[in-house]
N, C-alpha and C positions, 0 to 999 in steps of 0.2 A: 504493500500500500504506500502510495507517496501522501506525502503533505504541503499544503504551502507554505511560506514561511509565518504567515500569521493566523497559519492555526491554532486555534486556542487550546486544543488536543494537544499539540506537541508542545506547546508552551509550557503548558498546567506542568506535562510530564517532564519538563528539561527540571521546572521550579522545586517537583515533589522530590525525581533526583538528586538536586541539589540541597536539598532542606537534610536527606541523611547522609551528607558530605561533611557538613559544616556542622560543628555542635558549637553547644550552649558556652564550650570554652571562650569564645568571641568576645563576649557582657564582660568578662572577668579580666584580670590584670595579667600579663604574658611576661614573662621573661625576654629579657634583650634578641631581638631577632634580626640582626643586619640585612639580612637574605630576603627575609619577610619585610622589614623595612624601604629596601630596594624597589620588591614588589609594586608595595602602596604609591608609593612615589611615581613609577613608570605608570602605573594606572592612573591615579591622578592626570596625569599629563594626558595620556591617551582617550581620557574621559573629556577631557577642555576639548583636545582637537575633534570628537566626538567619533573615534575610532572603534569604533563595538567589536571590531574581531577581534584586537587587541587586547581591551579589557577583559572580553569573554575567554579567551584564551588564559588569561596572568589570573581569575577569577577563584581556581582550587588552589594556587600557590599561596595565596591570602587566607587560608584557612587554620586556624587558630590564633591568628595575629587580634592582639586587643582591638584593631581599627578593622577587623575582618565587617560589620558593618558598613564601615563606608566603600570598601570594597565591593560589598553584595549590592549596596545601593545606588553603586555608578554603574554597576552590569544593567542592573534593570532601568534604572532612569533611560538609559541609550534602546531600550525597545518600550518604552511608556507608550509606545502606537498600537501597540502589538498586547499590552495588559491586560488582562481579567481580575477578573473578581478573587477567583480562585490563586493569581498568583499574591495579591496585596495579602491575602491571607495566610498565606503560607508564609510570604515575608515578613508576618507581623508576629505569625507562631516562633519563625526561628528569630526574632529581633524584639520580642515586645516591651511596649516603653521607652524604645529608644528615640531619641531623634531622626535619624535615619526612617526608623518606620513612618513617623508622623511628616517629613517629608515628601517621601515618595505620595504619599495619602494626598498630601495638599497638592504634589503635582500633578494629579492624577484625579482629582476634585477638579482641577482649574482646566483638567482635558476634559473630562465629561460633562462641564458647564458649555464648554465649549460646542458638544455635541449635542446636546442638551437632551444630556441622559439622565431628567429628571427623578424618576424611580435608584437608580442605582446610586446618585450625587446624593438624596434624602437619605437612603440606608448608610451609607459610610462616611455621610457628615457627623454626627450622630456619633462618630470615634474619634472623630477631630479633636484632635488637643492644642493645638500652635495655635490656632485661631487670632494669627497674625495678619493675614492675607485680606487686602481690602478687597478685592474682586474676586474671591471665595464668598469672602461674608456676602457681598451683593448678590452672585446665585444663589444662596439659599433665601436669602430676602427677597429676591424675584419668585423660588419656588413658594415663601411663604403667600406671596401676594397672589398668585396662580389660584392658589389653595383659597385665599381667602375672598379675593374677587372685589366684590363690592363694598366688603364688610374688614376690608385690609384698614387698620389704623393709622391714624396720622404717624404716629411715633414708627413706623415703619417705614412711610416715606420720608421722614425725617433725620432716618437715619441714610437711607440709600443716598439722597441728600448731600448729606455729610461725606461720606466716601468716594463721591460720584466729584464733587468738587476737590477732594484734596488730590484726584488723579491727578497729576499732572500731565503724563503721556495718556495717549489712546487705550481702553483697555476694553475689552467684548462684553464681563460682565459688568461691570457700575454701568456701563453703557447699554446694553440690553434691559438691565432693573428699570433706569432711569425710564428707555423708552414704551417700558409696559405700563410704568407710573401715569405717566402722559397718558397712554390709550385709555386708560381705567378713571381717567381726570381726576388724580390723585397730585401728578404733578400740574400746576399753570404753565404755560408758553414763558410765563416770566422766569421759571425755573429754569429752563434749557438754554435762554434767551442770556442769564446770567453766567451760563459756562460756557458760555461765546464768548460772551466778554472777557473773561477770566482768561481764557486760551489765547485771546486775542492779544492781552498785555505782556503774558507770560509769553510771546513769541513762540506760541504751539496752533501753526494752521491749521495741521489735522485733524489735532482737537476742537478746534474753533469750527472748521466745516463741517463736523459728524455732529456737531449740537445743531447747527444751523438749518442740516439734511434732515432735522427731526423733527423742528418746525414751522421750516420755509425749503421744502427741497427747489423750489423754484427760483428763487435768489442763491444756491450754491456756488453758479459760474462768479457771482458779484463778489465771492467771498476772497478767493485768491487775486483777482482785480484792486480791491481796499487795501489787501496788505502788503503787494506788490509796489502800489505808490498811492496812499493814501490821497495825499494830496491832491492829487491829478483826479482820483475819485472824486472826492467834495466838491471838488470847481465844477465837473461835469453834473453835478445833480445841480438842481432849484429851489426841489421841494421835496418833501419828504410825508407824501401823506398817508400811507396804508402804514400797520403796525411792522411790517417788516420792512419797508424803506425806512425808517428810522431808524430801528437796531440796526440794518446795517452803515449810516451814517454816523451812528455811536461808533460801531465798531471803525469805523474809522477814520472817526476823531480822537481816541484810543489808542490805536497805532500810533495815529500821529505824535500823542504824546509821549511817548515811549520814547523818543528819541528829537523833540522842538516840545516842551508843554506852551511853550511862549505863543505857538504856530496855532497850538491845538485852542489853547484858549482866548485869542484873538477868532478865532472861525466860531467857536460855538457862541461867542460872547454876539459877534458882528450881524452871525447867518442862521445859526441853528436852535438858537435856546427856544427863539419865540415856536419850534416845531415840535419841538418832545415836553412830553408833560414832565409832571413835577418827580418825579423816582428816577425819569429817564435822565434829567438836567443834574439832579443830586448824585447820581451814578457818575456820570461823565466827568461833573467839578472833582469830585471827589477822587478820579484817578488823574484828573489833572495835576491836583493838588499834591496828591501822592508822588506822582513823576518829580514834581519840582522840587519838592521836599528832600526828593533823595536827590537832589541837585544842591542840596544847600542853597536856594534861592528865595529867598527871600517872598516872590510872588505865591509860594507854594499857600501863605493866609489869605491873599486875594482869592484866591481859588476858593478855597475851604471857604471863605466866608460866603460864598453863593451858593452854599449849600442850608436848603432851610430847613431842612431834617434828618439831624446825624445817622439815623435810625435806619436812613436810604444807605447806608454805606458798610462795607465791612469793616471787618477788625481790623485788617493790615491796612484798610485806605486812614480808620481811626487814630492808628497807631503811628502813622506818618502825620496825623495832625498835631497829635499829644508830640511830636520829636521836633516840629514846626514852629508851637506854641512854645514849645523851652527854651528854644533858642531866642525867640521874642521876649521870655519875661512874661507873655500872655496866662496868666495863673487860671483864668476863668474862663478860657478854650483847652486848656488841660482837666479841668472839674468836667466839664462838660462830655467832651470827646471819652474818657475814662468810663462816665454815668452810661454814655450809650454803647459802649460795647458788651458785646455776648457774655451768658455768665460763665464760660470756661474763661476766657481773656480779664474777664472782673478780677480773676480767682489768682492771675498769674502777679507773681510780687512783683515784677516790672511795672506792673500799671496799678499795682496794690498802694507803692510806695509813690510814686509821682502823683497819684491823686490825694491823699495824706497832704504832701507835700505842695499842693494847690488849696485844697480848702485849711490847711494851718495860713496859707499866705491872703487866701479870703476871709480870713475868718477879724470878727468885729468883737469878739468878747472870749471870755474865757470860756462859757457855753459852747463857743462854736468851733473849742480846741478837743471836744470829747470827741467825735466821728472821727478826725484824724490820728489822735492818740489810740483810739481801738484797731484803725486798720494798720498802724505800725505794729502795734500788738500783736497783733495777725501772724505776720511775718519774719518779726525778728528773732535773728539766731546769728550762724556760724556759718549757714548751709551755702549761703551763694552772696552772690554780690550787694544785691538789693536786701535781703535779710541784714547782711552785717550794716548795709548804709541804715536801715531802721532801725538797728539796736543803738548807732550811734546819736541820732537822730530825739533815741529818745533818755540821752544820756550819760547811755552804757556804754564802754570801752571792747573789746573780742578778748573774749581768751580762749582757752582751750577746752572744751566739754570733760569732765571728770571720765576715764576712760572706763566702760564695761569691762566686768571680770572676763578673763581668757577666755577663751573654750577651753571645756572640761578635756580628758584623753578620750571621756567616752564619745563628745561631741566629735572633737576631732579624727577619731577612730571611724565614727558613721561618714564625714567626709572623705576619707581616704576609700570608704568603699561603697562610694555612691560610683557606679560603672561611668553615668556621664561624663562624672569630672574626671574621671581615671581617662576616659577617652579624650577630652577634651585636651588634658595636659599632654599626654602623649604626641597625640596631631602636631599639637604647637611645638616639642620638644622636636619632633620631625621636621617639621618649615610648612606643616600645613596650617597656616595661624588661623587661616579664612573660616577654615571646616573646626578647629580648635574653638574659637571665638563663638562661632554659632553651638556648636554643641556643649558649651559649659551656661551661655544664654538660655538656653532653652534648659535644660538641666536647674537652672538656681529658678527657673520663672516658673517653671510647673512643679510643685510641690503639690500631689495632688489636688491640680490645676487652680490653688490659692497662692501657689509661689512660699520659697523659704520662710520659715520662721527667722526673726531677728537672728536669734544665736543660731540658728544653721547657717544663716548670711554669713555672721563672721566667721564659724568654723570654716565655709568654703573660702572665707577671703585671708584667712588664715592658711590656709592649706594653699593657695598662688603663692600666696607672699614667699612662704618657705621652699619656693620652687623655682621665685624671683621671677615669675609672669608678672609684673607688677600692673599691666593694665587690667587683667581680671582680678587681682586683689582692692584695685582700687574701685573701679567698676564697681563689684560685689558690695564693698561695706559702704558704697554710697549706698545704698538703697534699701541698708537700714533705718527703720523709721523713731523707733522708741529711745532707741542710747547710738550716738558715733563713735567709733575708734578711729580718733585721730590719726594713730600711728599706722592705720590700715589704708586710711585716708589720703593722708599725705606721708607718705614713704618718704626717706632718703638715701636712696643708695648709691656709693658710690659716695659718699660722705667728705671722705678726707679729700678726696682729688676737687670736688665740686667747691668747697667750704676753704680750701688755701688758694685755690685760683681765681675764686673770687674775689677775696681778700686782697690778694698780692695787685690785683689792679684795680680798690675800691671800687667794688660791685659789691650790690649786696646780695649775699646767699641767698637769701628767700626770695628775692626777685628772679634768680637764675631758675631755685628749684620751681617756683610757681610756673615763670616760661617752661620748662622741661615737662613738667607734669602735665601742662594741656599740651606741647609740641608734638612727644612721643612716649607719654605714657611710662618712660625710663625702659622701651624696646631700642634694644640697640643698635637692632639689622631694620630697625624700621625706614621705611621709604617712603616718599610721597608719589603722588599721582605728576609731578613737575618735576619732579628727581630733587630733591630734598633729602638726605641723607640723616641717620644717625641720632644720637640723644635730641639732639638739637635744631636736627632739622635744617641744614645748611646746603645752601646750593653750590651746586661746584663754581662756579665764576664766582660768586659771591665770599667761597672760600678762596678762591686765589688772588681777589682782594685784598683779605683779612690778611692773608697770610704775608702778604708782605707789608701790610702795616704794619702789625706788633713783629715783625723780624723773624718768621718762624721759614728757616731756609729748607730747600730742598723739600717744598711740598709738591703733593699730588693728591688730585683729588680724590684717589681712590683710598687715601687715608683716611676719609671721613669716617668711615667704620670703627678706623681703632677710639676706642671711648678717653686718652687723653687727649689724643688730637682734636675731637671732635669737641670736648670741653672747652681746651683752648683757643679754637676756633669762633667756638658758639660764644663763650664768655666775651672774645676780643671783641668779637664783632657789635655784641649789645652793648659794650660800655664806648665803643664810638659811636652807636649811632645814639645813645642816652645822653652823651655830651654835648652830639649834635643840638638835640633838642633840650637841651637849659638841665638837663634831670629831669625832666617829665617825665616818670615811667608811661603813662598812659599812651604817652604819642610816641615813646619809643615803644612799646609792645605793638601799637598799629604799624610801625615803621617796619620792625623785625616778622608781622606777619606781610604785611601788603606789598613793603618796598617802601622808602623812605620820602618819596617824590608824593604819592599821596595824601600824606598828614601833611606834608605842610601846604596842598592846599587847603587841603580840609580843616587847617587850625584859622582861614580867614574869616571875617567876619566880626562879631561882638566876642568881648574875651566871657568867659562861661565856668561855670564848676563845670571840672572834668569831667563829672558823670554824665552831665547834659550832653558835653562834645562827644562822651565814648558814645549816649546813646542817638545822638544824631548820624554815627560814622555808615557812610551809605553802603558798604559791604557786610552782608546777615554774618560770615563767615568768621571778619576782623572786628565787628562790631562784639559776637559774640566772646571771642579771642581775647581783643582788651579786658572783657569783664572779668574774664576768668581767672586770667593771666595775675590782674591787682588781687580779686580774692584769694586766691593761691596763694598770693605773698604775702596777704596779712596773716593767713592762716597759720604756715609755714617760720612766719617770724616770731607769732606765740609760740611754737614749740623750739625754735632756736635759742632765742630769749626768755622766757619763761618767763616774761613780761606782758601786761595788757597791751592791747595794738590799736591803732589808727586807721582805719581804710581810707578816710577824708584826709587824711595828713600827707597818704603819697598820692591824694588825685591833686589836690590844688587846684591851680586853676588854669587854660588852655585859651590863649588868644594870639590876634598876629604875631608876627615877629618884629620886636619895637627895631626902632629906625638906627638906632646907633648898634644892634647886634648884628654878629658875624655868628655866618654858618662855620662850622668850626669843619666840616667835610665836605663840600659840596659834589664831592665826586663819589660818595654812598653809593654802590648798590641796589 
């Protein structure tokens, strides 16, 4: 008898043979296997290039190896076309619990959404445990709405909703939910109509014309026409009178701002506002507004103020008003823009603290000091930037949190043989850090599916630490909630080299460790996506800069690896560009992330508390980076000093560069 290759007959039988090949030794911890290491590694690779004969061949050599999982799960991922029912199962009997099983499961959910093999997606969603996957969750959302028809709840479409807009790329299911929502008129035209827009800013056509197919297929040619050259669009219309000539005249006016807000709102001010109603005009200023904000322009309040109900806007259009208004002094367009954003955004201490911080500046009596004094409340601690700015805020100095007792041996005994993290460190001990990283994530989050208890958190981040993966020890004991261990928190390894090299060229330690610890986590072979190298994250030219500043002969860049070079490097280079900039850490951390040509345009304008400047800085990335970067060091300097600390003391304050100063490098990097 023959078969074809995607018989499920032959399949079932390759799976059931293979299930009494492989035992249960896999889950368990393995003895040193070079040969079997070898193995993983070539699979690995033969799995990227998506070589299935290859893997399937190396596939019994992986047999008893601790990683023999990720093994088994690159064989089958590479015929996921080809899967049954029958084989998920077998892979879940010889794997279960594992990450690996609940993968395969999600990839394989996300194929038969696809297919839309509604019966089979309901029975094996239903084992899903990752429940990570926004377009997983959205087919079962769509099968729930199937199911429920008429009688589907709002909180369903509210969530599809939710998902549906944070895609950023194109994806089949939020995008199928969505368009069932619409047919069942659960969702409005203004739903679909606003993740046009949203795609449209975010320079994502695709997306922008599968919403637009959803509820104007007949204006789709117009849609690559607007974003092709906006402008040329606009001139060519008049009017704008059916509901879909107007959105697409939003959309772009939208465009346009994206890259001229000055263009965009000279046209809707001169040609278009008298066309769109009041949500359409509030929608449009309000990413005008936004545009220009992250321009540091000044017009970006012109904008925002033609907006007559914040309520028309999102969070991130609000969030560039509240960044707009600081930099004005404007304290009663921060109250305001703050009041009207959604209650997740209410909830974030970013916008917890700067309205605090608006109504203490509005406020006319001591009465009207109690609202802001509760929401610094709220928030103050140790935990992040804006917590320490609120404990200072309302008094307090940082110290250190009194540290949680140890984990017990029996804690840390149940860590050492919990299989995930056994897998997890091993991968990473291998150079697999990608597959390391996701399976100790997934391992601390599902504690039958409540995620770690506190002391199992530290015992895992205890059990990194002593293995010196410092970013899953660090990781891990952030994310306990009840007591922190500092020392788990902010590690310093590498101590004596980091702590005299700083010293010996007046830097200060805590400033180095804070940069290290958000740069690269204290991985040593870490790399960036820009070729970034090392503790520190140094680019090769940037390094053969430094390197003949401070006199270090005979380098190359491929020394960035060794960790004193790379200290030396990293150090040299932050205390010129920290001198560059007067000691301002803040505009040297933006400097040392972004490049140093950036912050000093971004320091013109009104001179500002630094917190205002970091949180105006138009990069999510560097913006984030500064904050981290100061928290880090205050944090870091209470445990070097054993002293109360200051967060306000190293921002100071950030304005042009007065007229009689000299750039002290002007040839920075």
């Amino acid at each position: 008898m023959q078969f074809s290759a995607k018989s499920p007959a032959i399949l079932t039988s390759l799976t059931l043979a293979l299930s009494l090949v492989f035992s249960s030794a896999a889950c368990s911890q393995a003895k040193p296997d070079p040969q079997g290491d070898a193995t993983l590694l070539e699979m690995q690779q033969s799995f990227k290039r998506g070589d299935r004969k290859r893997v399937t061949a190396l596939l019994p050599l992986a047999q008893g190896h601790i990683l023999e999982p990720w093994a088994a799960y690159w064989e089958q991922r590479l015929r996921l076309d080809d899967m049954t029912a029958l084989d998920l199962q077998a892979f879940s009997a010889r794997y279960p619990g594992t990450y690996q099983e609940d993968r395969l499961r999600n990839d394989w959910l996300l194929l038969l959404g696809q297919r839309r093999d509604w019966t089979t997606f309901a029975d094996e969603y239903t084992r899903y445990r990752m429940a990570d996957d926004r377009e997983v969750r959205c087919y079962a959302l769509l099968i729930d709405q199937i199911k429920g028809g008429a009688d589907t709840p709002p909180a369903l479409a509210d969530e599809v909703r939710k998902n549906w807009y944070a895609q950023r790329d194109q994806d089949d299911g939020c995008t199928q939910a969505a368009s069932q929502l619409l047919a069942a008129k659960k969702f409005s035209p203004l739903d679909v109509w606003r993740k046009a827009r949203m795609a449209v800013e975010a320079n994502r056509p695709r997306v922008a014309a599968k919403a637009v197919e959803m509820v104007a297929p007949e204006s789709l040619p117009l849609v690559a026409e607007l974003n092709d050259n906006p402008t040329k669009f606009l001139a060519s219309k008049v009017v704008a009178l059916s509901r879909a000539r107007k959105e697409l005249v939003m959309l772009a006016i939208i465009k346009l701002a994206t890259t001229d807000s000055d263009n965009a709102a000279a046209l809707l001010d001169n040609k278009w506002a008298s066309q769109l109603n009041t949500e359409e005009r509030n929608w449009t200023w309000g990413v005008i507004g936004k545009q220009a904000a992250m321009r540091l322009s000044p017009s970006a309040m012109d904008a925002y103020g033609k907006v007559t109900q914040d309520s028309d806007l999102t969070d991130e259009m609000l969030a560039w008003k509240v960044r707009s208004a600081l930099r004005l002094g404007r304290w009663k367009d921060v109250a305001s823009a703050t009041h009207a954003m959604g209650p997740e955004a209410q909830k974030d201490a970013t916008w917890v603290y700067w309205r605090a911080r608006a109504l203490q500046a509005l406020a006319k009596s001591d009465l009207d000091l109690a609202e802001p004094k509760r929401l610094l409340d709220s928030i103050a601690g140790v935990r992040g930037f804006y917590e320490q700015l609120a404990l200072e805020e309302l008094g307090q100095k940082i110290t250190a949190p009194p540290r949680p007792p140890a984990p017990s041996a029996d804690e840390k005994t149940a860590a050492r043989a919990n299989p995930g993290l056994a897998r997890a460190l091993a991968a990473i001990q291998l150079g697999l850090r990608s597959e390391g990283n996701r399976e100790w994530n997934y391992s601390t989050n599902l504690h039958d599916r409540g995620g770690m208890t506190d002391r199992e958190l530290l015992a895992a981040a205890d059990l990194a630490c002593q293995r010196e993966v410092w970013d899953r020890c660090i990781n891990t004991s952030e994310r306990t909630r009840s007591v922190m261990d500092f020392g788990q928190r902010f590690p310093m390894p590498f101590q004596d080299a980091v702590v005299k090299r700083a010293r010996d060229i007046n830097l200060d330690p805590a400033y180095v460790y804070g940069l290290i610890r958000q740069e690269s986590r204290f991985i040593m072979d870490a790399r960036s996506g820009v070729g970034a190298s090392g503790l520190m994250q140094v680019m090769p030219a940037t390094a053969r800069w430094t390197a003949k500043k401070i006199g270090l002969t005979s380098f190359t860049p491929d020394q960035l690896n060794d960790r004193e070079t790379n200290i030396a490097i990293g150090t040299g280079y932050l205390k010129l560009v920290l001198d560059d900039f007067s000691g301002s850490m803040p505009m040297a951390a933006a400097a040392y992330n972004a490049g140093p040509g950036r912050p000093r345009v971004w320091r013109n304008g009104p001179v500002l508390e630094a917190a205002i400047w970091a949180e105006n800085v138009p990069f999510t990335e560097t913006r984030d980076y500064v904050k981290k970067v100061l928290s880090n060091t205050t944090n870091y300097a209470t445990i070097l000093t054993g002293q109360p600390q200051s967060l306000k003391a190293r921002l100071g304050l950030v304005g042009p560069l007065a007229a009689n100063a000299v750039e002290v490098n002007k040839d920075l990097p």
